[in-house]
N, C-alpha and C positions, 0 to 999 in steps of 0.2 A: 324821538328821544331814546328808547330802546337801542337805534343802530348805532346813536350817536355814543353812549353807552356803551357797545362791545366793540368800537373803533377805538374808544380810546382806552379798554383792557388790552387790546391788542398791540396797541402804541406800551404801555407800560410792558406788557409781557417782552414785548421786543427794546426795548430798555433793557429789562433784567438778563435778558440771554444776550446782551450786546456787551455787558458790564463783567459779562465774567468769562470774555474771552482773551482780556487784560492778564500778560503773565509776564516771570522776571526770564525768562530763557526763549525768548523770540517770537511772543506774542504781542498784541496790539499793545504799543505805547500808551500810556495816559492821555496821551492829548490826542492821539487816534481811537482809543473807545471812547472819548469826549465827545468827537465829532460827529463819530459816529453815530452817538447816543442819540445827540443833538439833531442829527440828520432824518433821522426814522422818528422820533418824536415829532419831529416838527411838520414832517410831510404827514402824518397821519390826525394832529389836530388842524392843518391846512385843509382839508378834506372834510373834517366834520364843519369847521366854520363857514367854508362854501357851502357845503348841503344845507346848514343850518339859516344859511344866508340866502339858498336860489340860486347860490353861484355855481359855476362847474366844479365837481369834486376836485377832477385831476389839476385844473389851475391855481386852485389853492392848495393840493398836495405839493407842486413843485414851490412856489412862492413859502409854505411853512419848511420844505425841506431847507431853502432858503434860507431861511432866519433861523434855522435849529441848526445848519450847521457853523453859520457862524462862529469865528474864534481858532479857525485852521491859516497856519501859519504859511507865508509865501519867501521864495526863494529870491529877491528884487537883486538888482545891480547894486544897489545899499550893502547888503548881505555878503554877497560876493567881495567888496568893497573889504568891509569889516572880516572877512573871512583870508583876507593878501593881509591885512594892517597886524592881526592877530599871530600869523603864520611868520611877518616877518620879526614881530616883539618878542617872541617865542624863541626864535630859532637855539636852537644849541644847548636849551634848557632840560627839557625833558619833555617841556608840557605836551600834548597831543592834540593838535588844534582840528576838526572834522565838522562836515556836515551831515545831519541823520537825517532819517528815513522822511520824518514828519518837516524838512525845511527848516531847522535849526541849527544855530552853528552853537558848536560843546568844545569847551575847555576841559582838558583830562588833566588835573592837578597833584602830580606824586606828591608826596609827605617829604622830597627834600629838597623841595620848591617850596611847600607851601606853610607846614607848620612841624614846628618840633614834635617829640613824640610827649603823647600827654599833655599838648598846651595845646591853646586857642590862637596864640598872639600872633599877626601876621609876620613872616619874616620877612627880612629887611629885602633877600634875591626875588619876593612875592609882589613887594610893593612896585615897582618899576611894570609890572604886568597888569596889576589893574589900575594901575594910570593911565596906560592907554586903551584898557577894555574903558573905564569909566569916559574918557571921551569917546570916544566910539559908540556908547550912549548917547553923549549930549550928541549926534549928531542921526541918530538915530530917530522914526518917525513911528508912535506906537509900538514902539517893544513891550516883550516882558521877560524877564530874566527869574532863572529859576538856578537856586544855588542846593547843590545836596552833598553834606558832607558825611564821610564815609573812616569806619578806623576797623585796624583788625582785630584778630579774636582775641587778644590776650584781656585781661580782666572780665566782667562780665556786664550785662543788659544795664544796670543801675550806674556803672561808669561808663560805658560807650555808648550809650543813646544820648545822653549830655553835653558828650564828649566831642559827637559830632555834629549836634545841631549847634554848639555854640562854634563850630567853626564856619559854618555857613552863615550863620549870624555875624561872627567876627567880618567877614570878605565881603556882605551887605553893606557893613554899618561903614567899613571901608570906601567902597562906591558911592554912598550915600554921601559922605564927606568930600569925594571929590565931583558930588554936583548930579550925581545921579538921581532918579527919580523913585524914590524910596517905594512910595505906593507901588510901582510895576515891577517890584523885586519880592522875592518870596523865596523861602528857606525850609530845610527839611532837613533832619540828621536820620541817617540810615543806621547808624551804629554800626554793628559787624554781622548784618543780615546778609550784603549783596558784595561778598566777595571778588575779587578777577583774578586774583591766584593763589595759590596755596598759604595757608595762614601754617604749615609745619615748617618754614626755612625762614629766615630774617629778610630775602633778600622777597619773597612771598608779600610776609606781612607788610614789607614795606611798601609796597605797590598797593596793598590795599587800604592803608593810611592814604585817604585821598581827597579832591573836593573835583565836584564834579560841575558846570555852570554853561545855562542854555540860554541863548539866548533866539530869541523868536520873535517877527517883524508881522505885524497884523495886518489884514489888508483894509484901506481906510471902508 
């Protein structure tokens, strides 16, 4: 009981020093300290529930690493697929269509594509874009899509953290209506935390008027 006991302090310690390697300037992703999290916790209760069991530590270390990492995302021919559809819906627009690090494909959304300054409401040049992002769901197997809207420094905390979760909210509620799967959709307003360029020149802030949207293909 005792080892079982400082295997799994050791499993949390290694949590917490995994959780705060998470940073905005080129440290682990969210969804890579997730995994990670996920990965080392889960090998290290795998280990106690063998021992605890008579089974082999290390075969249920790898079997909990197993199911703790669970929830990392894969790069499929699907992906790929939706990543030409996206790039050619796009073209000539502004938007910036990529794949990142963690196997996700990101829509990089300017403010004059996407919403007036100080509104939520989608424009009309926006709508035509997730028409086809929202099919590209329905043909999608296990996604989860992750919307973060973003605005520059002018006003303060109390108008732009509002500001920009209702516009992620606004481009959800959007996808949802044309058939998307509400529950695997999730929102987040950054306000004017996570800048990409200078908030001292208009042409600055306007780039950082922005909506950001990830989408991520689960492996079954």
């Amino acid at each position: 009981m005792r080892k079982q006991m400082l295997v799994t302090t050791a499993a949390l310690a290694a949590a917490l020093t995994i959780s705060g390697c998470a940073s905005p300037d080129g440290g682990m992703t969210d969804t890579q300290r997730r995994t990670a999290i996920g990965t080392a916790v889960g090998a290290v209760a795998g280990a106690v529930i063998a021992k605890g069991t008579g089974g082999k530590a290390g075969v249920g270390a790898v079997a909990g690493a197993a199911v703790g990492g669970i929830g990392t995302y894969i790069w499929s021919a699907n992906m790929e697929k939706r990543k030409r559809e996206m790039e050619a819906a796009t073209q000539g627009t502004g938007i910036d269509v990529s794949k990142t690090a963690d196997n996700r494909l990101k829509l990089d959304i300017p403010s004059d594509i996407s919403f007036d300054s100080n509104r939520y409401d989608i424009k009309s040049n926006f709508a035509p874009i997730l028409d086809r992002f929202a099919e590209g769901l329905r043909n999608t197997p296990n996604y989860t899509v992750d919307i973060i809207g973003h605005t520059d420094s002018t006003g303060n905390d109390a108008i732009n953290d509002p500001l920009s979760l209702n516009r992620a909210n606004a481009t959800r509620s959007y996808l949802v209506n044309r058939g998307a799967n509400g529950s695997r959709i999730f929102t987040a307003g950054r306000g004017s935390r996570e800048p990409i360029a200078t908030n001292a020149t208009a042409a600055g802030r306007a780039q950082n008027r922005r909506v950001e949207i990830y989408l991520g293909e689960v492996a079954n």
